[in-house]
N, CA, C, O and CB atoms as a CASP TS submission, in Angstrom:
PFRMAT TS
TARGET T0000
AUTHOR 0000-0000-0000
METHOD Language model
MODEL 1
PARENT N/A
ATOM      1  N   UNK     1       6.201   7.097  12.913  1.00  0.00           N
ATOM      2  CA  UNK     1       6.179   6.757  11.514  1.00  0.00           C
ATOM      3  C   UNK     1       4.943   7.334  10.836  1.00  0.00           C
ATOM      4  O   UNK     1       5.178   7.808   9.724  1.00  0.00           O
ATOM      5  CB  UNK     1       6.230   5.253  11.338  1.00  0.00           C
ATOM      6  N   UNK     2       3.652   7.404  11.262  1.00  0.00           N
ATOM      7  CA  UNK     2       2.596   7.936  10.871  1.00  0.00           C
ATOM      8  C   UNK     2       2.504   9.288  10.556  1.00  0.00           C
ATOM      9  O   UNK     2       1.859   9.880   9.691  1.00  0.00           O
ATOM     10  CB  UNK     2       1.835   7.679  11.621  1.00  0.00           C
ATOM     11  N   UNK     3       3.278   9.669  11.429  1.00  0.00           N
ATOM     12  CA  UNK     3       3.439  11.851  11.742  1.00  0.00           C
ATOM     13  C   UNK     3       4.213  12.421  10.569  1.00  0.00           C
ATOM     14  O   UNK     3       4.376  13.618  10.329  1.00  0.00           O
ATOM     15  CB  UNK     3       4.707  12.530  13.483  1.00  0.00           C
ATOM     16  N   UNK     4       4.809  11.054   9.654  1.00  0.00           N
ATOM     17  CA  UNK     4       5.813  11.309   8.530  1.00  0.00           C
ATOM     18  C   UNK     4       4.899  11.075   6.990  1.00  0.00           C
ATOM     19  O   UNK     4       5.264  11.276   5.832  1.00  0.00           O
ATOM     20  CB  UNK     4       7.259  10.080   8.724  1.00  0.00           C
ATOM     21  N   UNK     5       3.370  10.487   7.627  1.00  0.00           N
ATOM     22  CA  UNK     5       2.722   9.889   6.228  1.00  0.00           C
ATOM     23  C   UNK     5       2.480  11.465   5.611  1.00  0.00           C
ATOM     24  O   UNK     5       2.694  12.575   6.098  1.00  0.00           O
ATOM     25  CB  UNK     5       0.985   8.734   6.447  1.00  0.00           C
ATOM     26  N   UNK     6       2.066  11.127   4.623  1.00  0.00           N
ATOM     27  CA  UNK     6       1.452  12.096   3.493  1.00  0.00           C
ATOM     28  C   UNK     6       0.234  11.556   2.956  1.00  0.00           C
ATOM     29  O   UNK     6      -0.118  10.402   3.199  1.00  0.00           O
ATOM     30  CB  UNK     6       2.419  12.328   2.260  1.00  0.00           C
ATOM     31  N   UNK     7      -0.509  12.454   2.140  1.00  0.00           N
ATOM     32  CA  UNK     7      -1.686  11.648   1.194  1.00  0.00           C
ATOM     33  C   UNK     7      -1.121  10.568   0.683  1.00  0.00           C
ATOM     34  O   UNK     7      -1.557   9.569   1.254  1.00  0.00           O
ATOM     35  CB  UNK     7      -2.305  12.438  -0.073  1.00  0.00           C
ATOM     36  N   UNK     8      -0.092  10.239  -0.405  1.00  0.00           N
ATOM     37  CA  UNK     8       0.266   9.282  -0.717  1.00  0.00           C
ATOM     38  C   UNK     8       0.760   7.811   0.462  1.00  0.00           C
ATOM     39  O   UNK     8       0.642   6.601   0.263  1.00  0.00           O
ATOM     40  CB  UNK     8       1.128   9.869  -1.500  1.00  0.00           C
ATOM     41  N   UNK     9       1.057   8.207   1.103  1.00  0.00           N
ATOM     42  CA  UNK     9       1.174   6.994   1.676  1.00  0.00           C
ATOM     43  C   UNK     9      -0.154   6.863   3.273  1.00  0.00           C
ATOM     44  O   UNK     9       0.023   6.301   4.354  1.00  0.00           O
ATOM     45  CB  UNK     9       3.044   6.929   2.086  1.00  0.00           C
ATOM     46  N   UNK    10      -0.887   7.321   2.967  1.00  0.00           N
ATOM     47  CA  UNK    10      -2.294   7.193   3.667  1.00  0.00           C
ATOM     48  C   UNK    10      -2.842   5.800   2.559  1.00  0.00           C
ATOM     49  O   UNK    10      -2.987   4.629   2.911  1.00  0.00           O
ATOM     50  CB  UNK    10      -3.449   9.005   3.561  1.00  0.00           C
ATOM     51  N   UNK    11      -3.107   6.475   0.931  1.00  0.00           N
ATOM     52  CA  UNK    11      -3.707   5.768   0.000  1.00  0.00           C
ATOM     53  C   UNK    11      -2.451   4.581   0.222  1.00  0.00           C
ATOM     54  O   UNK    11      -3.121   3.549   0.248  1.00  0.00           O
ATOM     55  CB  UNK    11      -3.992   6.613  -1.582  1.00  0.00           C
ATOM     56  N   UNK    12      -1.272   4.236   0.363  1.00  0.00           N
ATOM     57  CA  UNK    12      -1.104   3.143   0.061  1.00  0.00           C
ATOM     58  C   UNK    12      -1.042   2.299   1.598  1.00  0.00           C
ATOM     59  O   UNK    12      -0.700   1.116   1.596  1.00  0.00           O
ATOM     60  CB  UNK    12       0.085   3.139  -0.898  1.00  0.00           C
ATOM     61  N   UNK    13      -1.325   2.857   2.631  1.00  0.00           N
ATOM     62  CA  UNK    13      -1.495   1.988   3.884  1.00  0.00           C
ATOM     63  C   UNK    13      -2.925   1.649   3.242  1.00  0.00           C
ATOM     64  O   UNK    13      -3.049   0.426   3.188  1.00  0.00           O
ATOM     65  CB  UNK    13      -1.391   2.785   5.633  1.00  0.00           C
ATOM     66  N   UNK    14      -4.110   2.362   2.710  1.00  0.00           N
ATOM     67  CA  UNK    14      -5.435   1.651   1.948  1.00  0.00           C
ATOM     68  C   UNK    14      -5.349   0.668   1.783  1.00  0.00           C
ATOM     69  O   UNK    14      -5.852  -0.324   2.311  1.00  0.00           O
ATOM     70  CB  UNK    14      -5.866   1.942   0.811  1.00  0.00           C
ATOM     71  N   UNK    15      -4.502   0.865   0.795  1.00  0.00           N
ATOM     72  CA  UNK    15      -4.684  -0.082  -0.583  1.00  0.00           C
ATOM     73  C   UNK    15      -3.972  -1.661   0.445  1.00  0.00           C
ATOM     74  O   UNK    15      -4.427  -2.772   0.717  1.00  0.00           O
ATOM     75  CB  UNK    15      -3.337   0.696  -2.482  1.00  0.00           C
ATOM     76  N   UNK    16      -2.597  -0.886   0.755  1.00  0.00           N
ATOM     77  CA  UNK    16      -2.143  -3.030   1.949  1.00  0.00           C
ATOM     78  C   UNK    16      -3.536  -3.252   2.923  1.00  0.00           C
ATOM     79  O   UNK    16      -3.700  -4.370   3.413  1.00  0.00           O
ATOM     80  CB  UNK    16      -0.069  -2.901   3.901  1.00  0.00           C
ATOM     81  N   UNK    17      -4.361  -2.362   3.148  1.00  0.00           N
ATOM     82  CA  UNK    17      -5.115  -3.248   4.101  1.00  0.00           C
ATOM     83  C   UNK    17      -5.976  -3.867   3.290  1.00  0.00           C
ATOM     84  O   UNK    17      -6.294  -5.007   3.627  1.00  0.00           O
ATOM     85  CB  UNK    17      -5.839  -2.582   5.253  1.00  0.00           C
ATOM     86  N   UNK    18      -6.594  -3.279   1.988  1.00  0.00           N
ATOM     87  CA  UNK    18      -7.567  -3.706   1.329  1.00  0.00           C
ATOM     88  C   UNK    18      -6.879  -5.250   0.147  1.00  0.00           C
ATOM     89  O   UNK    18      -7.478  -6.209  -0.337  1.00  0.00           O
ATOM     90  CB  UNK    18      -8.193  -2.179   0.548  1.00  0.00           C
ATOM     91  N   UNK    19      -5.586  -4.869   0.082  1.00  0.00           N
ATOM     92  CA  UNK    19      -4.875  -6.476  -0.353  1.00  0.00           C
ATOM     93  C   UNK    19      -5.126  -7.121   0.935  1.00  0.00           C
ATOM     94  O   UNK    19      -5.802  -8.150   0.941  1.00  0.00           O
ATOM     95  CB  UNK    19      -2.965  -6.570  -0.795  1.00  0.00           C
ATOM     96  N   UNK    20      -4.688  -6.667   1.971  1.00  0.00           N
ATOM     97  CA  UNK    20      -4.434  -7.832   2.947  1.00  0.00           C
ATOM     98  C   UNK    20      -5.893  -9.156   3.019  1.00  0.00           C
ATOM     99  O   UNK    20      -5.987 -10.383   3.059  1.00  0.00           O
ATOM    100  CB  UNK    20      -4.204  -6.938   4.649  1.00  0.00           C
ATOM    101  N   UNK    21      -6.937  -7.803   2.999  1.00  0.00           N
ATOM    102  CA  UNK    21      -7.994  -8.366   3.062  1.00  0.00           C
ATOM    103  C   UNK    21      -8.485  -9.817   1.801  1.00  0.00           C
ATOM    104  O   UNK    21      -8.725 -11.024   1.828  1.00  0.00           O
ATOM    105  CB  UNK    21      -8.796  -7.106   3.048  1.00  0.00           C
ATOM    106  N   UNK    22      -8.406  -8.667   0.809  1.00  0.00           N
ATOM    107  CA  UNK    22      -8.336  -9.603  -0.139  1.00  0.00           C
ATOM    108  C   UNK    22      -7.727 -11.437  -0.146  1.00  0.00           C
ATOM    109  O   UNK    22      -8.244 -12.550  -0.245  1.00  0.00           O
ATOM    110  CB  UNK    22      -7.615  -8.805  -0.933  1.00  0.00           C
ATOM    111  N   UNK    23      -6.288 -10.834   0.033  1.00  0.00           N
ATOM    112  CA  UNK    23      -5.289 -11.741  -0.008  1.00  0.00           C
ATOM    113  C   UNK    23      -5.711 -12.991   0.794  1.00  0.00           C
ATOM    114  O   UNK    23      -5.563 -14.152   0.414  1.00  0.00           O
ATOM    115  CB  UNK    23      -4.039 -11.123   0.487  1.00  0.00           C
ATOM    116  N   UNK    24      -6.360 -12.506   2.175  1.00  0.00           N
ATOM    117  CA  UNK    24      -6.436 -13.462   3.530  1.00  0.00           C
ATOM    118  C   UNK    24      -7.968 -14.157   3.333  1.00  0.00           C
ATOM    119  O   UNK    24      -8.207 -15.325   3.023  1.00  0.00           O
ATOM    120  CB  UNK    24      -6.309 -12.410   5.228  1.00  0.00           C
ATOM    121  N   UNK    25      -9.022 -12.962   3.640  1.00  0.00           N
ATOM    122  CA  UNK    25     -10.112 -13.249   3.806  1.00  0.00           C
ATOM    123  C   UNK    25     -11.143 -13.900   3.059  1.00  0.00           C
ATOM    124  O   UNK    25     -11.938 -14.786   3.368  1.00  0.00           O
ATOM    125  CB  UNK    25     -10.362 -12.487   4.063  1.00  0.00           C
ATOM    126  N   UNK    26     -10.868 -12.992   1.566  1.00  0.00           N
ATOM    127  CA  UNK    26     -12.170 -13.587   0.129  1.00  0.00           C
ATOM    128  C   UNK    26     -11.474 -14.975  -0.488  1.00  0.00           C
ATOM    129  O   UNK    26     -12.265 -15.564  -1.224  1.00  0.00           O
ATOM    130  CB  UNK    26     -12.338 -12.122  -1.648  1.00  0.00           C
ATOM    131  N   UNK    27     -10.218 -15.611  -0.364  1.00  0.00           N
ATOM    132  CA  UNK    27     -10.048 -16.435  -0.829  1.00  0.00           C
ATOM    133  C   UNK    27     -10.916 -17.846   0.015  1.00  0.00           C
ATOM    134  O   UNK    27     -11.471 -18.791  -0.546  1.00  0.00           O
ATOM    135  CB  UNK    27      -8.693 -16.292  -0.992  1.00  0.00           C
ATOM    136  N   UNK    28     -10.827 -17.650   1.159  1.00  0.00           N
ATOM    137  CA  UNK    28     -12.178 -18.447   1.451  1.00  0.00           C
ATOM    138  C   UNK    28     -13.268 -18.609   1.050  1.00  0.00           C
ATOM    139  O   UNK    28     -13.915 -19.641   1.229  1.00  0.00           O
ATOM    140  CB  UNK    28     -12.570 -18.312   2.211  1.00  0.00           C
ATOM    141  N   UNK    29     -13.683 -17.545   0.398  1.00  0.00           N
ATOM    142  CA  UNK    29     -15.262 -17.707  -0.088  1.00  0.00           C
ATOM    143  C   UNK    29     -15.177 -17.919  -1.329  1.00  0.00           C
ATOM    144  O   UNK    29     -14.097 -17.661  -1.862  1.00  0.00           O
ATOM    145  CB  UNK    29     -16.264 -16.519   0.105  1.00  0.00           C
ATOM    146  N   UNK    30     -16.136 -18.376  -2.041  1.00  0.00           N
ATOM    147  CA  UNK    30     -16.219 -18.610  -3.063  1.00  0.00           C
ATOM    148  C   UNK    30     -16.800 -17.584  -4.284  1.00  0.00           C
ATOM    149  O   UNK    30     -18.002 -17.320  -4.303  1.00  0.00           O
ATOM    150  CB  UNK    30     -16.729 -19.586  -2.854  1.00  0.00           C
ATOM    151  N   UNK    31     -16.140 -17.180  -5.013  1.00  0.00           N
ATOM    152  CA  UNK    31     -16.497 -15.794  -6.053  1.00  0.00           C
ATOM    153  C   UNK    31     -16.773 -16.643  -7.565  1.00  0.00           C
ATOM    154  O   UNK    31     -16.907 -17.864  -7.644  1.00  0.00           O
ATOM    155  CB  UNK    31     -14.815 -14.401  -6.226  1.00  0.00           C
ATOM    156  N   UNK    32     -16.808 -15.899  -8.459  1.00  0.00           N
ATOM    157  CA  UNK    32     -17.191 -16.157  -9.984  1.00  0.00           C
ATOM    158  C   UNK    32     -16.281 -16.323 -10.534  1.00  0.00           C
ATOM    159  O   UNK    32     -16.352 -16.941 -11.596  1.00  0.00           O
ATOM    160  CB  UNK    32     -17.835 -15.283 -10.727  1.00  0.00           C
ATOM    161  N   UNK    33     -14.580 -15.675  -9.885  1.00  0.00           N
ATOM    162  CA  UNK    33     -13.321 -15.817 -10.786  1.00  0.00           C
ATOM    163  C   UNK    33     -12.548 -16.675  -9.947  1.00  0.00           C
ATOM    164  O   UNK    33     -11.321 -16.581  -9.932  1.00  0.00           O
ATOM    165  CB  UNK    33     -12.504 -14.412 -11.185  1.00  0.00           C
ATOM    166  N   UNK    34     -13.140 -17.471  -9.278  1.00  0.00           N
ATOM    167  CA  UNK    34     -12.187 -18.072  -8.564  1.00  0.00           C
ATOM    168  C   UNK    34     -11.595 -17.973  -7.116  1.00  0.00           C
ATOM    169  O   UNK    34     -12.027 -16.913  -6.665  1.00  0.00           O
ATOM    170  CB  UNK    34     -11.418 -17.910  -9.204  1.00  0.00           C
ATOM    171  N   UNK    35     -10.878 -18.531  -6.266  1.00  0.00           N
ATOM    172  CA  UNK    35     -10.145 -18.313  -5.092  1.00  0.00           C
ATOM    173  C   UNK    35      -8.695 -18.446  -5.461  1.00  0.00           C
ATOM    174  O   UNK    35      -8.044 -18.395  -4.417  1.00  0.00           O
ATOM    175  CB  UNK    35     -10.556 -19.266  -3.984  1.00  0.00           C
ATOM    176  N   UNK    36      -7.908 -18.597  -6.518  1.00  0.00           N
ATOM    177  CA  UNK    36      -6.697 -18.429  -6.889  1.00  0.00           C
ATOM    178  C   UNK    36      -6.571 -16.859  -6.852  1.00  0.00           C
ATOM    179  O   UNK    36      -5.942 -16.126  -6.089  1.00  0.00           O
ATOM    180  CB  UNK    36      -6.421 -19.129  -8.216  1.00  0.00           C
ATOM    181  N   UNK    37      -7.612 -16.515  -8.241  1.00  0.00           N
ATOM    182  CA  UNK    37      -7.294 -15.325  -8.605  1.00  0.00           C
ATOM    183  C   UNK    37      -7.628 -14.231  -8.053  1.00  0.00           C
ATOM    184  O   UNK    37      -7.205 -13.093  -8.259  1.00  0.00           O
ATOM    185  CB  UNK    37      -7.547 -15.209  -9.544  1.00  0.00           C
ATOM    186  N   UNK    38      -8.692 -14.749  -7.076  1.00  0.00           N
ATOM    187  CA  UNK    38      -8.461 -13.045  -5.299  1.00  0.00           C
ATOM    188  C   UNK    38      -7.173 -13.215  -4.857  1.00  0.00           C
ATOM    189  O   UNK    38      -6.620 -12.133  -4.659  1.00  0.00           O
ATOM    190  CB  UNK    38      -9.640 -13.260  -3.226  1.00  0.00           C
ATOM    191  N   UNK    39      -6.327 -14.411  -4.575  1.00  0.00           N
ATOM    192  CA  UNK    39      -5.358 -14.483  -3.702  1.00  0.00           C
ATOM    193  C   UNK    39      -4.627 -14.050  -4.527  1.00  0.00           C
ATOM    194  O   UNK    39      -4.120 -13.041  -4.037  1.00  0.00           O
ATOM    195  CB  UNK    39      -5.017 -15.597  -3.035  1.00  0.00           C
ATOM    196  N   UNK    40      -4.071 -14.292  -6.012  1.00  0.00           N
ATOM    197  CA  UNK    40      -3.084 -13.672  -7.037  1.00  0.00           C
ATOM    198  C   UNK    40      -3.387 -11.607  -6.645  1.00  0.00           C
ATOM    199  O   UNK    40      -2.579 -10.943  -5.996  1.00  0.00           O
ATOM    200  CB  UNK    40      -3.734 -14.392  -9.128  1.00  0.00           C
ATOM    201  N   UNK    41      -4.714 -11.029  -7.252  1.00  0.00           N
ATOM    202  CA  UNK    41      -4.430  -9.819  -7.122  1.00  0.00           C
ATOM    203  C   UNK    41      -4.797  -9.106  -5.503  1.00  0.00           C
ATOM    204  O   UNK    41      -4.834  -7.991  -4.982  1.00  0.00           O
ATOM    205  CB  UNK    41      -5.157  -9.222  -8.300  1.00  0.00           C
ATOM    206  N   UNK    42      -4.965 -10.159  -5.234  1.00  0.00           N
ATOM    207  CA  UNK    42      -5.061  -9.598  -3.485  1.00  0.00           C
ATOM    208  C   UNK    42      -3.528  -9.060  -3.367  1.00  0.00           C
ATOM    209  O   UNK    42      -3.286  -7.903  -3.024  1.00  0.00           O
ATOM    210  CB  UNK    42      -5.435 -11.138  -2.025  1.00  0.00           C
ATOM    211  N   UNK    43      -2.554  -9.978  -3.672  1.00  0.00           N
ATOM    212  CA  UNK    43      -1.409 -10.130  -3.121  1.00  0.00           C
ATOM    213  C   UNK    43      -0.271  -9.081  -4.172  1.00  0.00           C
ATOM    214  O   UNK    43       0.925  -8.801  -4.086  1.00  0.00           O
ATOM    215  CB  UNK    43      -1.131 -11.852  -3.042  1.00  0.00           C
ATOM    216  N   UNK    44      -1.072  -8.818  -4.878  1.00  0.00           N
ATOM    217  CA  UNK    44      -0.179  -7.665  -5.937  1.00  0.00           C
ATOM    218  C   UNK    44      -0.804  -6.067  -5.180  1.00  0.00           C
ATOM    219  O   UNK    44      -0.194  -5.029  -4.925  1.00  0.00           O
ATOM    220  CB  UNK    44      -0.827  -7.865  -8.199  1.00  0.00           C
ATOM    221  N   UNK    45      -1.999  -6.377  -5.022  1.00  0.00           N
ATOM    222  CA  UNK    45      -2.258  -5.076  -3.723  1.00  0.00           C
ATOM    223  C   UNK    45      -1.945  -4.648  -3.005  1.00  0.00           C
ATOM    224  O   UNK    45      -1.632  -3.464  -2.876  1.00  0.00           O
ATOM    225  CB  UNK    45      -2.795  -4.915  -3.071  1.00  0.00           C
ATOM    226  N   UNK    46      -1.918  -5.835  -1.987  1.00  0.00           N
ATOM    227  CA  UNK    46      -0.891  -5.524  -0.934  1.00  0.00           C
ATOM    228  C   UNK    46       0.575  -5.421  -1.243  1.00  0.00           C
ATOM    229  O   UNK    46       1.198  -5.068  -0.242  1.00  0.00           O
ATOM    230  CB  UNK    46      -0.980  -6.487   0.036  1.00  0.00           C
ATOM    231  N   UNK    47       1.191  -5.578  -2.103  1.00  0.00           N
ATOM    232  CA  UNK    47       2.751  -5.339  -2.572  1.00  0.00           C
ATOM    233  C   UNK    47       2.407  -3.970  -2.925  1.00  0.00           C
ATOM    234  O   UNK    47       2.935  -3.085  -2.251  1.00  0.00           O
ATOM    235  CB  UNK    47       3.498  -6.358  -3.939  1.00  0.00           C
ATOM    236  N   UNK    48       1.662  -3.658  -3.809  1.00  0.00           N
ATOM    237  CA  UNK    48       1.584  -2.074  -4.293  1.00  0.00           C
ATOM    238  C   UNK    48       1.553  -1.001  -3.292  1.00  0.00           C
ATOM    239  O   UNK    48       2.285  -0.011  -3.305  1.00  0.00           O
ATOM    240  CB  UNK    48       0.329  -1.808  -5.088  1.00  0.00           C
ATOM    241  N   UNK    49       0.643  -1.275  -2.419  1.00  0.00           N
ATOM    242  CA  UNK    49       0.268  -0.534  -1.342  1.00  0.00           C
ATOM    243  C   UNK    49       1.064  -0.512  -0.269  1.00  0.00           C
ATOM    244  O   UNK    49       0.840   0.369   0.561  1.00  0.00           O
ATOM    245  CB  UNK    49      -0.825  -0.859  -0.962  1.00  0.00           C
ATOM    246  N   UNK    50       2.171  -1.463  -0.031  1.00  0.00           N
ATOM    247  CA  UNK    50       3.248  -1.154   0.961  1.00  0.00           C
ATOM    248  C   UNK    50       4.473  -0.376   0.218  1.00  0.00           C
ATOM    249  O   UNK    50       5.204   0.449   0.765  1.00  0.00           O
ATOM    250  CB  UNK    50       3.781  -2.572   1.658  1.00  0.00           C
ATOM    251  N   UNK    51       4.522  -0.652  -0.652  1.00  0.00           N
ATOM    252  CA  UNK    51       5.461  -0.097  -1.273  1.00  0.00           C
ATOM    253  C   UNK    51       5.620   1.554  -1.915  1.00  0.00           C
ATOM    254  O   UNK    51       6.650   2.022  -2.401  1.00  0.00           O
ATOM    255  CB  UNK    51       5.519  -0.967  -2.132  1.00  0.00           C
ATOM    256  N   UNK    52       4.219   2.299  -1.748  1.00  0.00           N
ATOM    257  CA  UNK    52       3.669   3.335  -1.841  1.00  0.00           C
ATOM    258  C   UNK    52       3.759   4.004  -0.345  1.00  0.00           C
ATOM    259  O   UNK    52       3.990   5.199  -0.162  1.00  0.00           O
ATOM    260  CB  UNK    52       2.368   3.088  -2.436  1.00  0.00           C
ATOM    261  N   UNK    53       3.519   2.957   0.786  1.00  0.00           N
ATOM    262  CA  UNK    53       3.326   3.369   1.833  1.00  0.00           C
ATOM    263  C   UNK    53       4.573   3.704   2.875  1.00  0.00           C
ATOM    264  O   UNK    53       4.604   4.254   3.976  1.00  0.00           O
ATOM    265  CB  UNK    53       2.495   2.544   2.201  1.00  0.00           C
ATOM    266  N   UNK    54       5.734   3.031   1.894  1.00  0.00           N
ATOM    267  CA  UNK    54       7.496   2.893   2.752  1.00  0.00           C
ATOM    268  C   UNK    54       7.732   3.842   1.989  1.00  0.00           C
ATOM    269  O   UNK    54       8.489   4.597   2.600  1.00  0.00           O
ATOM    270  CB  UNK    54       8.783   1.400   2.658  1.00  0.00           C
ATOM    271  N   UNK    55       7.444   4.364   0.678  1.00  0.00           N
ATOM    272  CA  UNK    55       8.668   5.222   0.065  1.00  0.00           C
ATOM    273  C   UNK    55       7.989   6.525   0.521  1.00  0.00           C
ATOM    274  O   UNK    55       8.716   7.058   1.359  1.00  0.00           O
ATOM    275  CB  UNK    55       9.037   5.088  -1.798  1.00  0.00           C
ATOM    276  N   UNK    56       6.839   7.266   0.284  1.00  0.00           N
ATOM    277  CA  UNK    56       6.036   7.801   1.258  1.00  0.00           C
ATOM    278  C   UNK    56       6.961   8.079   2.605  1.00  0.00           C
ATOM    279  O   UNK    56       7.436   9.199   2.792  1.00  0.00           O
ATOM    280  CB  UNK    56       4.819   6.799   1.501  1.00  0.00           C
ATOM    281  N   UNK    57       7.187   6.976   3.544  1.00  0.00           N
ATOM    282  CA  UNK    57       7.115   7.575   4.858  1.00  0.00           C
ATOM    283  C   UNK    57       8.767   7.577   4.740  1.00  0.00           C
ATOM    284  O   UNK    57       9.194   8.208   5.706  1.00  0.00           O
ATOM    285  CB  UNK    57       6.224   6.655   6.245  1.00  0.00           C
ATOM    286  N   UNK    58       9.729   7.154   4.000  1.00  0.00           N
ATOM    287  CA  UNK    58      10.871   7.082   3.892  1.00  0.00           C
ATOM    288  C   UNK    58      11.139   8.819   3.560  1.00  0.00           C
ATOM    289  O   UNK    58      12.017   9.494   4.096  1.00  0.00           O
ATOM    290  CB  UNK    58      11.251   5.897   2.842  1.00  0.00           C
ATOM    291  N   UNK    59       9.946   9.403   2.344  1.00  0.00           N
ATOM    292  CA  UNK    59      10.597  10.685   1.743  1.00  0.00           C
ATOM    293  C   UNK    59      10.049  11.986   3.076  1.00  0.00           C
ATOM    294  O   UNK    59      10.453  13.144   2.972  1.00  0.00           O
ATOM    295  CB  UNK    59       9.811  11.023  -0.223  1.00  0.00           C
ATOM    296  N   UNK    60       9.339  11.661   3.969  1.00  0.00           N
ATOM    297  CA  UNK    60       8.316  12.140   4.863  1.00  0.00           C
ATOM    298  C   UNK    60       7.735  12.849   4.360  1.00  0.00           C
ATOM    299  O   UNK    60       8.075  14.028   4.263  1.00  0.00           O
ATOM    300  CB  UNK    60       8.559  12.632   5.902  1.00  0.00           C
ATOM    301  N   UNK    61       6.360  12.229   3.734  1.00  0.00           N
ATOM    302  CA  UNK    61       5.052  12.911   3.492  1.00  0.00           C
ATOM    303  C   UNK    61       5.107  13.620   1.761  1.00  0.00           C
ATOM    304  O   UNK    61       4.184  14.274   1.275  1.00  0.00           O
ATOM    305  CB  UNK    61       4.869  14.243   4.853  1.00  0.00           C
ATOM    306  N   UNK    62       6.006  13.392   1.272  1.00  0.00           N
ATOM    307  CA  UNK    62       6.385  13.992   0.178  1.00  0.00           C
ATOM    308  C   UNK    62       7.765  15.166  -0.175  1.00  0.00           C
ATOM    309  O   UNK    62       8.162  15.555  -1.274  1.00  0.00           O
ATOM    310  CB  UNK    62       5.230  14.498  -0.029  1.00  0.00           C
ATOM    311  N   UNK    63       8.219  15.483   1.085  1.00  0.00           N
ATOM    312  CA  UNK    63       8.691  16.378   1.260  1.00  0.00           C
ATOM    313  C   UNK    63      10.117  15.889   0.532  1.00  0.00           C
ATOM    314  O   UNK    63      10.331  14.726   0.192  1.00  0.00           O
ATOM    315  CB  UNK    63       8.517  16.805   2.631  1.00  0.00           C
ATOM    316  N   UNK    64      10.918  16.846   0.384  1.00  0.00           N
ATOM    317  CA  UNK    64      12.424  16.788  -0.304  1.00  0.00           C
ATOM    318  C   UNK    64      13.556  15.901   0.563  1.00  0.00           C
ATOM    319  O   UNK    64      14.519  16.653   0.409  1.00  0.00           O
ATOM    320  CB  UNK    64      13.052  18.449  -0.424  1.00  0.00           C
ATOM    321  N   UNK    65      13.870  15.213   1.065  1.00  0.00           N
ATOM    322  CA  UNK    65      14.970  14.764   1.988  1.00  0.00           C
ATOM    323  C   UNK    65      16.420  15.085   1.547  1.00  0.00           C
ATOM    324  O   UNK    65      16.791  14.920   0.385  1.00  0.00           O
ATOM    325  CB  UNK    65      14.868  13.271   2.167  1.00  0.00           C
ATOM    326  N   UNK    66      17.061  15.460   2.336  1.00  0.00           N
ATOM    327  CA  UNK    66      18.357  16.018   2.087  1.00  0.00           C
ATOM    328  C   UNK    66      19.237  16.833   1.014  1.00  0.00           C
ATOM    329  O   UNK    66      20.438  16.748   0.759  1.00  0.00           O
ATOM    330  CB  UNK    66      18.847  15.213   2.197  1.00  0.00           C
ATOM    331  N   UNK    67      18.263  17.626   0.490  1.00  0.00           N
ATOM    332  CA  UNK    67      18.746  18.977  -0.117  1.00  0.00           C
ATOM    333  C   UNK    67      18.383  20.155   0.435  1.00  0.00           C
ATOM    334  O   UNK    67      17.410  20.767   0.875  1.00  0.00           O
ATOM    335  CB  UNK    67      18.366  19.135  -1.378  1.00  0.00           C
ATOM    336  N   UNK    68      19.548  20.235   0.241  1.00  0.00           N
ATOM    337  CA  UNK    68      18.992  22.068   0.581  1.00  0.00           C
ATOM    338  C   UNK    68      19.066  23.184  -0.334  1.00  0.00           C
ATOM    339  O   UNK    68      20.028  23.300  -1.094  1.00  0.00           O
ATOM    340  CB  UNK    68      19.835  22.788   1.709  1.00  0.00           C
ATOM    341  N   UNK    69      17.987  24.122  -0.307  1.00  0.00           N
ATOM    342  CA  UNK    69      17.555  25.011  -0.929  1.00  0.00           C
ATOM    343  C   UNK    69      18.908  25.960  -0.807  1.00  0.00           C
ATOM    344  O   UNK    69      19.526  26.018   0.256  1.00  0.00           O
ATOM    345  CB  UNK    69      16.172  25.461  -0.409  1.00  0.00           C
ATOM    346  N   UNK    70      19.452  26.946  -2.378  1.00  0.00           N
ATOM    347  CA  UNK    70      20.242  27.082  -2.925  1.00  0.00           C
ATOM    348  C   UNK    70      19.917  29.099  -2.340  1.00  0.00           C
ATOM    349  O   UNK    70      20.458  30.166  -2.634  1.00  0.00           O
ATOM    350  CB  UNK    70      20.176  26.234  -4.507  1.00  0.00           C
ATOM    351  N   UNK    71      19.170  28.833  -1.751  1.00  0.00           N
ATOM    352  CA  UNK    71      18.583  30.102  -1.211  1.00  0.00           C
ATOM    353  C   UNK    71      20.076  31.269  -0.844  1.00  0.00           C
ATOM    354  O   UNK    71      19.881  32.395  -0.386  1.00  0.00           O
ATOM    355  CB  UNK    71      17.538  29.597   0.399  1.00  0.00           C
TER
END
């Protein structure tokens, strides 16, 4: 599955680990905006970033899937 990533879905395996983090870890601690609202955009991160990271490895790496060139 990895051998299929591209830049784009490198940045969005990022971005789910850096929600995940978010999502899991900083809501324990205590910040200036709250522990709701890390866990709210933690968790829109990690949605963004998997979802960057499946369509990505779905198209492999960016590439065209199932057309062929008219060559």
């Amino acid at each position: 599955m990895f051998k299929r990533m591209g830049p784009v879905g490198a940045i969005g395996l990022f971005l789910s680990l850096f929600g995940l983090w978010l999502f899991v870890a900083i809501p324990f601690t205590e910040t200036p905006y709250g522990k709701e609202t890390n866990a709210i955009s933690g968790g829109v991160i990690l949605a963004i970033g998997l979802v960057a990271f499946l369509v990505d490895v779905r198209r492999k790496g960016g590439q065209q899937v199932g057309k062929k060139s008219k060559d």
